[in-house]
C-alpha positions as CSV (number, residue, x, y, z in Angstrom):
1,X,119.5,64.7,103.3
2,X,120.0,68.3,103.5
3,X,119.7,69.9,106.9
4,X,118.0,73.1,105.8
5,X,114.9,72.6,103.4
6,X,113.0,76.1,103.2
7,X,115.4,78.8,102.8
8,X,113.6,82.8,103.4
9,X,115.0,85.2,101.7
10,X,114.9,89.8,102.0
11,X,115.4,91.3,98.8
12,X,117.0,94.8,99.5
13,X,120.1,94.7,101.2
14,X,120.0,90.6,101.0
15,X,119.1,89.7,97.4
16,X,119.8,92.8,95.5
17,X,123.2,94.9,96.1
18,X,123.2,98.2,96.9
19,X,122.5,99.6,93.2
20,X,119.4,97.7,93.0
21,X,121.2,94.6,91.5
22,X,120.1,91.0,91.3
23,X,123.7,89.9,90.4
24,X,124.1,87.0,87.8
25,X,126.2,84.9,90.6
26,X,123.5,85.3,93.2
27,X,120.9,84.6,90.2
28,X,122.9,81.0,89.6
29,X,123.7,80.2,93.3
30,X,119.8,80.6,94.5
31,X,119.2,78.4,91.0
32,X,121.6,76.0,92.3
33,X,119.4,75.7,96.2
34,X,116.3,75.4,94.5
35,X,117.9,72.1,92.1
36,X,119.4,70.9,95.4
37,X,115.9,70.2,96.8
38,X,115.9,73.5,98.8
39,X,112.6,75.7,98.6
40,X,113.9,79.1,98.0
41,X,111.0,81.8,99.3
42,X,111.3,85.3,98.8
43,X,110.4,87.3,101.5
44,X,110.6,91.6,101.8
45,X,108.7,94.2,102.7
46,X,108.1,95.3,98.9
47,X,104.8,95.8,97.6
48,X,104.2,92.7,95.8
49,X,104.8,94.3,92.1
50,X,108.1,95.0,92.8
51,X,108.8,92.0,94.1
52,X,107.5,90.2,91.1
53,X,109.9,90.8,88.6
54,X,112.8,89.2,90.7
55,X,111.2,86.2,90.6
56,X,111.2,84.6,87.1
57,X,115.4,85.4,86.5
58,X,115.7,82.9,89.9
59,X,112.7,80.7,88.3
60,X,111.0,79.7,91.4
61,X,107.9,78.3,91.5
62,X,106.8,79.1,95.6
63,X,104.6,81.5,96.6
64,X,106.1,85.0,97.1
65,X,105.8,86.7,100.4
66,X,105.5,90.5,100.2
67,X,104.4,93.9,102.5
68,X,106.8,91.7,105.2
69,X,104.1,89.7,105.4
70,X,100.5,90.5,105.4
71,X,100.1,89.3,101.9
72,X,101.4,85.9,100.1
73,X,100.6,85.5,96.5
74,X,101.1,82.6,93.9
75,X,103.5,84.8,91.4
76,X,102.2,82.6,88.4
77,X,98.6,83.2,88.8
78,X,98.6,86.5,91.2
79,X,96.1,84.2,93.0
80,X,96.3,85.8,96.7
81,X,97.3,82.7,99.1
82,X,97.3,84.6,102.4
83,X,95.8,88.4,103.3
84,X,96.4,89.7,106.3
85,X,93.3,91.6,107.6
86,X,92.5,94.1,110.6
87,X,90.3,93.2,113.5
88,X,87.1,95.3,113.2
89,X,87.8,99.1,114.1
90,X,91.3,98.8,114.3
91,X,92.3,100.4,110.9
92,X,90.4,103.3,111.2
93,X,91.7,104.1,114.9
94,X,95.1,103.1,113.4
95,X,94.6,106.2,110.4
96,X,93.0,108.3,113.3
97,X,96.2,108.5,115.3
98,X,98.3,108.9,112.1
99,X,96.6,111.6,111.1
100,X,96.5,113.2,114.2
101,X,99.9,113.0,114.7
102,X,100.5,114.9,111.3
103,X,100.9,112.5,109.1
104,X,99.1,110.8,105.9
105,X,98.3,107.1,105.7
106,X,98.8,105.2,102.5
107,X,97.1,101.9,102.6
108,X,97.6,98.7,100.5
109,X,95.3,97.3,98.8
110,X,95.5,93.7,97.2
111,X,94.6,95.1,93.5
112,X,97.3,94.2,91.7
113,X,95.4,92.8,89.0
114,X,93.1,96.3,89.0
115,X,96.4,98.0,88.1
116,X,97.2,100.0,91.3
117,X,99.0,99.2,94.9
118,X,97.8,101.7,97.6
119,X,95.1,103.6,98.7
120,X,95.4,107.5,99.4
121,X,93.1,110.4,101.0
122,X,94.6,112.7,98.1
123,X,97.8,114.1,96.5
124,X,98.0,117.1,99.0
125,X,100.6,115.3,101.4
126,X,101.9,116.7,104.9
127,X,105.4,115.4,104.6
128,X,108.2,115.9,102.0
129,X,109.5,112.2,102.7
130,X,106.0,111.1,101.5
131,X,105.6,113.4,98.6
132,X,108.8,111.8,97.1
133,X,107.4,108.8,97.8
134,X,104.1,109.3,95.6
135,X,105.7,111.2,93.0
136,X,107.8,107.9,92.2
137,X,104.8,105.9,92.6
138,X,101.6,107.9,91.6
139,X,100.8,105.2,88.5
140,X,100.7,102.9,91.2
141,X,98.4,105.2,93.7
142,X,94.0,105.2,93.5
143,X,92.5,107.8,95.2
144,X,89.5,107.3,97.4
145,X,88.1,110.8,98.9
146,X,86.5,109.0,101.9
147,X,89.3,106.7,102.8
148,X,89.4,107.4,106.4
149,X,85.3,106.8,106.5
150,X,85.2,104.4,104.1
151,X,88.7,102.4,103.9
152,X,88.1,99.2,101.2
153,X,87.5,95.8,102.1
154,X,90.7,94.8,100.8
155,X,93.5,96.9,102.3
156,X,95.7,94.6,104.7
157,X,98.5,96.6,105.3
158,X,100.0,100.6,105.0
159,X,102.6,102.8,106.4
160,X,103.2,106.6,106.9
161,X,106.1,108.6,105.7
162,X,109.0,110.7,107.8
163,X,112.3,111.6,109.2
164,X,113.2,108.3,111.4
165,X,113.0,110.4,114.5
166,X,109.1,110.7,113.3
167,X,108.2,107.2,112.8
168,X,109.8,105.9,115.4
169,X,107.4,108.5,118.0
170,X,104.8,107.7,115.8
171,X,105.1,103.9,116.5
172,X,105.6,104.4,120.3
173,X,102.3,106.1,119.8
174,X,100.4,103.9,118.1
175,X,101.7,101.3,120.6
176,X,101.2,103.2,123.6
177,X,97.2,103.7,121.8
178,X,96.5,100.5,120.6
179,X,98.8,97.6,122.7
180,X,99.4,94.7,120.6
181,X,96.6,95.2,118.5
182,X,98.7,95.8,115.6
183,X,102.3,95.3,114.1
184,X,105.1,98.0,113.5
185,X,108.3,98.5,111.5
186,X,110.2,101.5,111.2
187,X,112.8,101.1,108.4
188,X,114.2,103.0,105.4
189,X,114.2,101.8,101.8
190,X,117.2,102.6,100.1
191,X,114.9,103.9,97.2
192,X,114.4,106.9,99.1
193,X,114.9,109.6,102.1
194,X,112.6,109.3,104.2
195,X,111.8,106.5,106.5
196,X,108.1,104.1,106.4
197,X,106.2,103.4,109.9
198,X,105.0,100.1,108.3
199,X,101.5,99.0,109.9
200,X,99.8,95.7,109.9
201,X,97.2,93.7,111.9
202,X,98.9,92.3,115.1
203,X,101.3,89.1,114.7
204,X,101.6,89.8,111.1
205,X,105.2,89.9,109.7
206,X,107.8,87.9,108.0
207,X,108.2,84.9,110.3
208,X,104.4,84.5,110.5
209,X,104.2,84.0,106.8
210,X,107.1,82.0,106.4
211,X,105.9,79.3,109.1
212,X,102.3,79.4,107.3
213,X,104.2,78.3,104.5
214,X,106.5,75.6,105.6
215,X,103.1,74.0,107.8
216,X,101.8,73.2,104.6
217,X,104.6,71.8,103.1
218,X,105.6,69.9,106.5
219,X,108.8,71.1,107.0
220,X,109.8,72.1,110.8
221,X,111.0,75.3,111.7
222,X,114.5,73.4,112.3
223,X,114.8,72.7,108.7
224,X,114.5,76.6,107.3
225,X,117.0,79.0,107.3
226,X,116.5,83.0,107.1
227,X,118.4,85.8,106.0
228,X,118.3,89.3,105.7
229,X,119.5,92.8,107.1
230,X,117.0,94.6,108.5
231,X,114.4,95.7,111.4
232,X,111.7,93.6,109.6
233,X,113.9,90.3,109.1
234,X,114.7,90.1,113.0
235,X,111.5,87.5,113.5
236,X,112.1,85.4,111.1
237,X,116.3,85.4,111.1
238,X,115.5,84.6,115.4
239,X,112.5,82.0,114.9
240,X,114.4,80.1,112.0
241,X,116.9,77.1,113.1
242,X,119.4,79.1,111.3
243,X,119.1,83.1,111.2
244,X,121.9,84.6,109.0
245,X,122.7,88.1,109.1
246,X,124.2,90.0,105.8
247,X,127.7,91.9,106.6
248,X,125.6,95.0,105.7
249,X,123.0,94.1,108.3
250,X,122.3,96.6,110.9
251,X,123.6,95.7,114.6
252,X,120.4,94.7,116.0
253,X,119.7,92.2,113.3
254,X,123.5,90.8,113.7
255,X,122.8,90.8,117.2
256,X,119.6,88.5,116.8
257,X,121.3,86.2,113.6
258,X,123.1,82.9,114.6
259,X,126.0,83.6,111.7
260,X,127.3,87.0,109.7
261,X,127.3,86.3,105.8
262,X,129.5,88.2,103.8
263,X,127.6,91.8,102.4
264,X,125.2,92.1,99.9
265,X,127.6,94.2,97.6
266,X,130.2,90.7,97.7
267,X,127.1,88.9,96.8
268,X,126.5,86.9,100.4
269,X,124.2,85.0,99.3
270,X,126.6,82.6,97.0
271,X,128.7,82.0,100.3
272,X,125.7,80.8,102.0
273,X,124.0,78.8,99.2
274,X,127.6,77.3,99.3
275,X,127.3,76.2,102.6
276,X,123.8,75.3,102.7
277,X,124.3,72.6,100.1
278,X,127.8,71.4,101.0
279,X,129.1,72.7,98.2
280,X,132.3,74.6,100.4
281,X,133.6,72.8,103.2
282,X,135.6,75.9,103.2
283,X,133.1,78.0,103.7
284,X,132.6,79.3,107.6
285,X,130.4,82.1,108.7
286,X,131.8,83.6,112.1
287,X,129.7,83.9,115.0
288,X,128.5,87.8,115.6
289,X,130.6,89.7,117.4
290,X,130.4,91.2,120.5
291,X,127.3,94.1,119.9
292,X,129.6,96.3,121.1
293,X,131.6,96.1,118.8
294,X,129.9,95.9,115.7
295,X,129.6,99.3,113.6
296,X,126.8,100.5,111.6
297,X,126.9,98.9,107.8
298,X,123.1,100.7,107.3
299,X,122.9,100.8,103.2
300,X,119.0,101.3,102.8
């Protein structure tokens, strides 16, 4: 019996190389886990339509974790499996101090069958990180004049837009306001310059999805193993009973992984799928090395 039975997945810098790529030996080596018994489960911080089209070329049939986290969808049906959701108050104090602060919050929404993604006050923005950001995504954008009274029922997530020097003050902030009452990331996508504060209700983020899913197939958080290469994939590469790293990773995620796969660019994830299912007796991952001596292999 195989040792490893759930095996979580990032997309960028893990899954995709670093021109956006779902490569066709990464394509045939997930394939390959999935016939071995293994349940492959995507898992990124995307918005859940851009994670959707990934999934038929690797033809899983498991729910897809997106928006690291707060929302879990069946990718056949869009039926919404899992929605994260704010305790009362919270969001609006949460859009208060982002505001304040100088920034503009975009909010998810769980509309992906209405045709749109996010939520936002308006297309006057405060930030040139974020203005790039909308003016890639505006199809995907509804405006509600009154979100910071009136923020829908269904928004679960959001994030702000900067310089990383920005959202990383604007997360001490928000922590230093609110406690624990909520969950942070500060991460760049490689789709763009700026960097996202992502914000979500407290406890909410990769990991948390990931054990909700292997409860209710009964497999133990032994039997799963995690990879990915950045900020966001550190609870769920720690809390697995194997966390891989990508050689691209950043040196705190190497630091929290149990083995360093090869990059993303050398298509990493064929190594491991070799070693998950005894396919390469060959095949070794070292042990990370010493966190001093690992450099920066940042490619988002």
């Amino acid at each position: 019996m195989l040792r490893y039975r759930l095996f979580a997945i990032d997309i960028d810098g893990t899954l995709v190389n670093s021109r956006d790529e779902l490569t066709a030996a990464t394509r045939q080596a997930l394939v390959r886990a999935g016939q071995a018994g293994i349940r492959v489960v995507l898992a990124t911080g995307r918005r859940y339509s851009r994670a959707l089209p990934l999934v038929a070329p690797l033809g899983l049939d498991v729910p897809l974790i997106t928006a690291t986290g707060a929302l879990v969808k069946d990718p056949r049906t869009h039926r919404t499996l899992y929605r994260a959701q704010f305790e009362p108050g919270i969001l609006r104090r949460v859009m208060q101090i982002v505001r304040e602060c100088g920034f503009d919050p975009v909010l998810y929404g769980d509309t992906f069958c209405q045709g749109y993604d996010f939520y936002i006050a308006g297309w006057q923005v405060r930030t040139p990180e974020l203005a790039e950001y909308l003016a890639d995504n505006a199809a995907s954008a509804r405006v509600v004049s009154e979100l910071f009274e009136h923020p829908p029922a269904e928004v679960f997530a959001g994030f702000a837009m900067g310089t990383h020097a920005q959202m990383l003050e604007l997360e001490r902030t928000l922590h230093c306001c609110l406690g624990h009452r909520i969950s942070t990331h500060v991460l760049r996508s490689p789709k763009y310059a700026g960097f996202f504060c992502e914000l979500a209700p407290a406890g909410v983020n990769k990991w948390s999805a990931v054990c909700r899913l292997a409860e209710n197939w009964s497999i133990p958080v032994e039997a799963i193993c995690a990879v990915g290469d950045d900020i966001n994939d550190i609870p769920m590469i720690r809390g697995a009973g194997l966390g891989i790293a990508m050689g691209n990773a950043l040196p705190e995620v190497k630091r929290a992984a149990d083995r360093v796969a090869p990059t993303h660019d050398e298509d990493g994830l064929v190594a491991v799928v070799s070693w998950l299912i005894g396919e390469g007796a060959e095949v070794s991952f070292p042990p990370p090395a010493d966190p001093e001596t690992l450099p920066c292999e940042d490619t988002r």
